[in-house]
DSSP file (Angstrom, degrees, kcal/mol; ACC not computed):
  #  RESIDUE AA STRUCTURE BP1 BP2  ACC     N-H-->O    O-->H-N    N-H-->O    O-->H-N    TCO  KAPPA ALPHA  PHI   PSI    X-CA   Y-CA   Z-CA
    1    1 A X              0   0    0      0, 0.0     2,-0.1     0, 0.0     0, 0.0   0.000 360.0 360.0 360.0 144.6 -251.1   73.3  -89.2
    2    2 A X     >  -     0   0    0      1,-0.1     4,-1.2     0, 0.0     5,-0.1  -0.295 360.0-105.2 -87.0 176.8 -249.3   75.7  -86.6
    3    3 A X  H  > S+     0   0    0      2,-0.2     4,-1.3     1,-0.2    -1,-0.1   0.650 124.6  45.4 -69.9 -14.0 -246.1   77.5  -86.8
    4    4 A X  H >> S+     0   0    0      2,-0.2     4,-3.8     3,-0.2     3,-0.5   0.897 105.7  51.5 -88.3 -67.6 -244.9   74.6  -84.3
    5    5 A X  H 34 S+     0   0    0      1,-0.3     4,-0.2     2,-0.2    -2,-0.2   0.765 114.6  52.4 -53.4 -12.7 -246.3   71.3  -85.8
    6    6 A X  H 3X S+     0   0    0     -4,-1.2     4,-1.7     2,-0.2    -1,-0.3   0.839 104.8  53.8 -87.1 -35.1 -244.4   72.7  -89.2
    7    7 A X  H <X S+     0   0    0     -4,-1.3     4,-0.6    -3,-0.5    -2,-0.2   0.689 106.3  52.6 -73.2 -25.5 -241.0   73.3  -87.5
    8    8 A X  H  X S+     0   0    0     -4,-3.8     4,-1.0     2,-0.2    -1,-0.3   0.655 105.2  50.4 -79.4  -8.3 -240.9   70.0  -86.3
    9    9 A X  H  4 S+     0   0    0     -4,-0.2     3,-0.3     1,-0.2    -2,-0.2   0.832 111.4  52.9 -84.5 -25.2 -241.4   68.2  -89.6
   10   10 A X  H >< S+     0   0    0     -4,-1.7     3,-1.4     1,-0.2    -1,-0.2   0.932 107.4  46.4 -79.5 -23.0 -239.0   70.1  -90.8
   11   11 A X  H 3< S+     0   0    0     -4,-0.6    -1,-0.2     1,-0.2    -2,-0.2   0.866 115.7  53.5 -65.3 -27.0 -236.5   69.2  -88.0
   12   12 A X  T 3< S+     0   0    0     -4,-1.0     2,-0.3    -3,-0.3    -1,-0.2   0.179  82.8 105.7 -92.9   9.3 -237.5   65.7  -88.6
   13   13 A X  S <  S-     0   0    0     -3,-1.4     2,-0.5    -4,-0.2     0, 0.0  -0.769  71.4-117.2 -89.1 166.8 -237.0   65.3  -92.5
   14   14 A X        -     0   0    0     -2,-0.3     2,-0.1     2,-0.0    -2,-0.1  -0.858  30.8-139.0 -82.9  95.4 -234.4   63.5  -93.5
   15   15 A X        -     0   0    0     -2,-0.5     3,-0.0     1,-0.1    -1,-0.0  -0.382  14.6-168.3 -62.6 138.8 -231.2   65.2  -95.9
   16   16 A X  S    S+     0   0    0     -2,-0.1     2,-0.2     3,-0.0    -1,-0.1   0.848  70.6  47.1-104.7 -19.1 -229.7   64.2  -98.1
   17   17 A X        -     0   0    0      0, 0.0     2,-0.3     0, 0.0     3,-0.1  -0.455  65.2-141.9 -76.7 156.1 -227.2   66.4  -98.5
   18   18 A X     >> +     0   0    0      1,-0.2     4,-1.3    -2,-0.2     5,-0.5  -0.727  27.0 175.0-133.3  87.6 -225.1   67.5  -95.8
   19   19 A X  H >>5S+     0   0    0     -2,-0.3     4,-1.1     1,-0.2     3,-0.6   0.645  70.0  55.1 -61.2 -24.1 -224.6   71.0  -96.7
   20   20 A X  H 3>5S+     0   0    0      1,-0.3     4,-2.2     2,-0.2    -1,-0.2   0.810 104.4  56.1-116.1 -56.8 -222.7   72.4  -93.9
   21   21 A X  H 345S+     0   0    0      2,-0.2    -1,-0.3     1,-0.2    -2,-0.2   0.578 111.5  42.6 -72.7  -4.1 -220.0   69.7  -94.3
   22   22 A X  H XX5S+     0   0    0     -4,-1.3     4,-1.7    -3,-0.6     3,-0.6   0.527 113.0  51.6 -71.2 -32.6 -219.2   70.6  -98.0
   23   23 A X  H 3X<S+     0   0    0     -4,-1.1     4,-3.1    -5,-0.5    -2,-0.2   0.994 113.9  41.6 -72.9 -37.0 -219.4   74.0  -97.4
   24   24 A X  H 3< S+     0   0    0     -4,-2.2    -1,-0.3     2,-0.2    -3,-0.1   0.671 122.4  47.7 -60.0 -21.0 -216.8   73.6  -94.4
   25   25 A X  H <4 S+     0   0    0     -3,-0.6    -1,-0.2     2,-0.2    -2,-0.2   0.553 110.4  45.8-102.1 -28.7 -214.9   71.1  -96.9
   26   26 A X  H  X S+     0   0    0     -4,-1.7     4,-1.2     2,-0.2     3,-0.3   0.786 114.9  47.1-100.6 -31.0 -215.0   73.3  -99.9
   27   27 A X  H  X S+     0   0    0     -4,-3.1     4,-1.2    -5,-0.3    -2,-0.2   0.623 112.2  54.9 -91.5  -2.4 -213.6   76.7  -97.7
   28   28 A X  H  4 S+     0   0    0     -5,-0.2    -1,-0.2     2,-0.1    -2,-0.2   0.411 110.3  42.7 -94.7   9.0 -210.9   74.2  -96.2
   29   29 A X  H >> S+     0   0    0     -3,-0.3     4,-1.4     3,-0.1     3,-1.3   0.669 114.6  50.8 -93.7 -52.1 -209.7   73.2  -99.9
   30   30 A X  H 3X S+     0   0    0     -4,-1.2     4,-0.9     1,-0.3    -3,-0.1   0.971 104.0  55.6 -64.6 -63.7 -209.9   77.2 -101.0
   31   31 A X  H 3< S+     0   0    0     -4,-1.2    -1,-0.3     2,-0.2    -3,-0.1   0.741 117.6  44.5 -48.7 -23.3 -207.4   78.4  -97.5
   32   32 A X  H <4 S+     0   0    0     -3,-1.3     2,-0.6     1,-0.2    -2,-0.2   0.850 127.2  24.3-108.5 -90.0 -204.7   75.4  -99.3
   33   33 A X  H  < S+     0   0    0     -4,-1.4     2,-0.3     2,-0.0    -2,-0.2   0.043 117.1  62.2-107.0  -0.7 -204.9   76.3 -102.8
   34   34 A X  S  < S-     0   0    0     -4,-0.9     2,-0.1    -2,-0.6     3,-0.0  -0.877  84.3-106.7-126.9 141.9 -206.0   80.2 -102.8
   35   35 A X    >>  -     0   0    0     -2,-0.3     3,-1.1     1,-0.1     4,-0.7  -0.692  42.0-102.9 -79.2 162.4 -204.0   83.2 -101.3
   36   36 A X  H 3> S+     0   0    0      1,-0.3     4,-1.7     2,-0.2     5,-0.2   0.648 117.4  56.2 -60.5 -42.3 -205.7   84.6  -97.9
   37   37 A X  H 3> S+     0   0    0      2,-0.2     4,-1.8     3,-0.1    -1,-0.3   0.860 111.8  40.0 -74.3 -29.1 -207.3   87.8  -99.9
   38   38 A X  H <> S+     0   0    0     -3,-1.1     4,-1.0     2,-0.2     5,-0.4   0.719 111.9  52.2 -80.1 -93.4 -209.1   85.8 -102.3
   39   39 A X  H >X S+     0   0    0     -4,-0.7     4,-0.9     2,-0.2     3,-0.8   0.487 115.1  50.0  16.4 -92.9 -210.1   83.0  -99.5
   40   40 A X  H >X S+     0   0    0     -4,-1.7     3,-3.7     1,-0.3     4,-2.2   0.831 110.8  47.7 -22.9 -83.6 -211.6   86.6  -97.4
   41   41 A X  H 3X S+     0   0    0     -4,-1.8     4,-2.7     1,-0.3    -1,-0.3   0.816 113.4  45.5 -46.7 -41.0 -213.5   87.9 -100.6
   42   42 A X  H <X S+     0   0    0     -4,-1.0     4,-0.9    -3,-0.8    -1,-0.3   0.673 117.7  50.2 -66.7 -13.8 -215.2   84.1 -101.2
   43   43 A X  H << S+     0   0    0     -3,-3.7    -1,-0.2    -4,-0.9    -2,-0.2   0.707 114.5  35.8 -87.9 -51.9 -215.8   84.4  -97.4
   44   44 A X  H  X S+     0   0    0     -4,-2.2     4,-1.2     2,-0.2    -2,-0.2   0.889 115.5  58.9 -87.9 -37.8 -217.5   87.8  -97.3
   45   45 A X  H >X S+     0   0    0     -4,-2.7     3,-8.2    -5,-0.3     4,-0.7   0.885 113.2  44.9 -46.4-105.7 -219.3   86.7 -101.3
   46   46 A X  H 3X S+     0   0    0     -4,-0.9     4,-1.8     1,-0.3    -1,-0.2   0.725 110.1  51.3 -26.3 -31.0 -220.9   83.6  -99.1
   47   47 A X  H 3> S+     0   0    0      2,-0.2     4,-1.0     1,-0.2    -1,-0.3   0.858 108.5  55.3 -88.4 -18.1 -222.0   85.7  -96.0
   48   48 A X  H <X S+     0   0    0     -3,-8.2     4,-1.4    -4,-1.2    -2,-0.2   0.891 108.6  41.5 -77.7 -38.7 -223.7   87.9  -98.2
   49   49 A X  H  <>S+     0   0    0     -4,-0.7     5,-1.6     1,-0.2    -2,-0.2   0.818 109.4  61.3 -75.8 -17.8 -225.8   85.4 -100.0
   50   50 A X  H ><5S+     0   0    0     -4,-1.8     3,-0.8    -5,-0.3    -1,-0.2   0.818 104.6  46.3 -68.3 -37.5 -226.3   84.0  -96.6
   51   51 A X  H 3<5S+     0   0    0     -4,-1.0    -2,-0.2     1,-0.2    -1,-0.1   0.698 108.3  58.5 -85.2 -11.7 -228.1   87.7  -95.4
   52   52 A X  T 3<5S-     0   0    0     -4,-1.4    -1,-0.2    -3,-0.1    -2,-0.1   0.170 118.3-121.4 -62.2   5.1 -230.1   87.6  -98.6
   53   53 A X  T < 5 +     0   0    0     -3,-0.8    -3,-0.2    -5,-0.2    -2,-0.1   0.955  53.7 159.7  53.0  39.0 -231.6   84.0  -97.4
   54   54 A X      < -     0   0    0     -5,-1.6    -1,-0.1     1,-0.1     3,-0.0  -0.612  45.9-116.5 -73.6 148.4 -230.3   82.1 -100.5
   55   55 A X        -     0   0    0      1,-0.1    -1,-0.1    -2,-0.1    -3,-0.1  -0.046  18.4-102.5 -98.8-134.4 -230.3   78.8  -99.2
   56   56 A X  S    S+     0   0    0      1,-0.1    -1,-0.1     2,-0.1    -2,-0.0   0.987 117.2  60.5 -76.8 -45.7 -226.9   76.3  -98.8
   57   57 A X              0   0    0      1,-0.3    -1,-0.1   -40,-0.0    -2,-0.0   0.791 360.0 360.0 -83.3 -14.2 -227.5   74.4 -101.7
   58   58 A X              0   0    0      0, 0.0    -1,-0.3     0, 0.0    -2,-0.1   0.836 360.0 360.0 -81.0 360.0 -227.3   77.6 -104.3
């Protein structure tokens, strides 16, 4: 298989999860219940595992 025919099955599988709308759900919960420095650190935590390639769901 090419680099191509593999990047479209992957555009084409089906989730089951929709990680991007819990993670958007779960940092619009922290900003109401957390003060603004904590919120930042959980912010800057998450963007770091995001530049290690961890993926959404850990």
């Amino acid at each position: 298989m090419s680099k191509q025919q593999i990047s479209r099955s992957e555009q084409n599988s089906i989730k089951l999860y929709n990680y991007h709308r819990i993670i958007f759900r779960t940092f619009a919960l922290m900003q109401k219940d957390l003060s603004e420095k904590n919120v930042l650190l959980i912010k800057k935590f998450d963007r770091i595992l995001v530049n290690e390639s961890l993926s959404e769901a850990r």
